[in-house]
N, C-alpha and C positions, 0 to 999 in steps of 0.2 A: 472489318466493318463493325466498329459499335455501337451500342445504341445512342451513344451520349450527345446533346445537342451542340451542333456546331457553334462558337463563340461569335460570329455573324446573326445568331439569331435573334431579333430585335425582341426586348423585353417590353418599350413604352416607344412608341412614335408621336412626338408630337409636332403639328405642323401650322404655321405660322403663315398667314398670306402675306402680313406685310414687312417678317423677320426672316424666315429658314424652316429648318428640321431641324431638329434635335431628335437623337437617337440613343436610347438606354439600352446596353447590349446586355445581354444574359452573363457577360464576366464583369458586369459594373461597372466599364468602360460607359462613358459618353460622348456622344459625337455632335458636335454645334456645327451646319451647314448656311454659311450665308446664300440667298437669293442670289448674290451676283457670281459667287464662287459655283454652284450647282447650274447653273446656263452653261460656265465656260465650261463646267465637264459633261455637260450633256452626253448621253452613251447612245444618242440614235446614228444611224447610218449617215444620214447625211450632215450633220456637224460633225460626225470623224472622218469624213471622204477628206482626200489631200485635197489640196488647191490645186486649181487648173493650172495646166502649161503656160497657156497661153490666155491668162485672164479678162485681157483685153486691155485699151487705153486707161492708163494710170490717172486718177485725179487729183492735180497735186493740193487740195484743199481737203481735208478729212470734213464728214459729211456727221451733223451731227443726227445722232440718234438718241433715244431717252431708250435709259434701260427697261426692260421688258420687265412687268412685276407678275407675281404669282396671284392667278384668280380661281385658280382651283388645283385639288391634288385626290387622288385616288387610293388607293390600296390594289393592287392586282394581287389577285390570289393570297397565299403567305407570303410571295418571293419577292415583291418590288413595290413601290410605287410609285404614278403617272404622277407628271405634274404639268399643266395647263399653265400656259405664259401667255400676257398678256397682248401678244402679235400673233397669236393662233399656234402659235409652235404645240404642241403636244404628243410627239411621236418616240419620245424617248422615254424610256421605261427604267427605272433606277432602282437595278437590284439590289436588295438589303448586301449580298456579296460584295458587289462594287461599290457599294458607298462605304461600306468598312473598309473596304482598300484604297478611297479618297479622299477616307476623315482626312481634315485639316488638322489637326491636334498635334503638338509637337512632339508627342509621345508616340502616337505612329510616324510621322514624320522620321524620324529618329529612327525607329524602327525600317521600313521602309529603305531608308538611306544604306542602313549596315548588312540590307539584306537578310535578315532573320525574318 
């Protein structure tokens, strides 16, 4: 165990209501999180639960919905931060760990891909 700060730990957070995050990491790496990208990864319990079995009667017409926008965002602790969606969602806490493991950027992507 050394003392040296992990490459996950955010130098500059900056957050955007009606664009993203953007994250400046302590190795100089930056991370751009679009608003629509950061919903589908949402890390709470109930947006990673599987789909039901048995979901019920299929609609065969898709039902439109207006994407949920960002009305607030937090900081928890050092380790994460909340972000408040405009249909009350709020339950998902997005560790500085896991968003460095879901930057979009094709350089972790890349990364990522080849397993390093």
């Amino acid at each position: 165990m050394g003392s040296k700060e992990p490459a996950n730990n955010p130098r500059q957070v900056d957050i955007s209501l009606s664009q993203g995050v953007e994250i400046t990491w302590d190795d100089e790496h930056t991370s751009k999180y679009e608003l629509k990208y950061l919903r589908e990864k949402c890390p709470c319990a109930t947006c990673r639960a599987e789909p039901q079995a048995n979901p019920g009667p299929a609609n065969p017409l898709p039902m439109y919905k207006p994407a949920p926008k960002l009305t607030n965002a937090e900081t928890v602790g050092r380790y994460a931060i909340r972000l408040f969606w405009s249909d009350g969602h709020s339950s998902g806490l997005y560790s500085f760990d896991y968003l460095r493991e879901i930057c979009p950027c094709a350089q972790c992507r890349k990364t990522a891909t080849s397993g390093n």
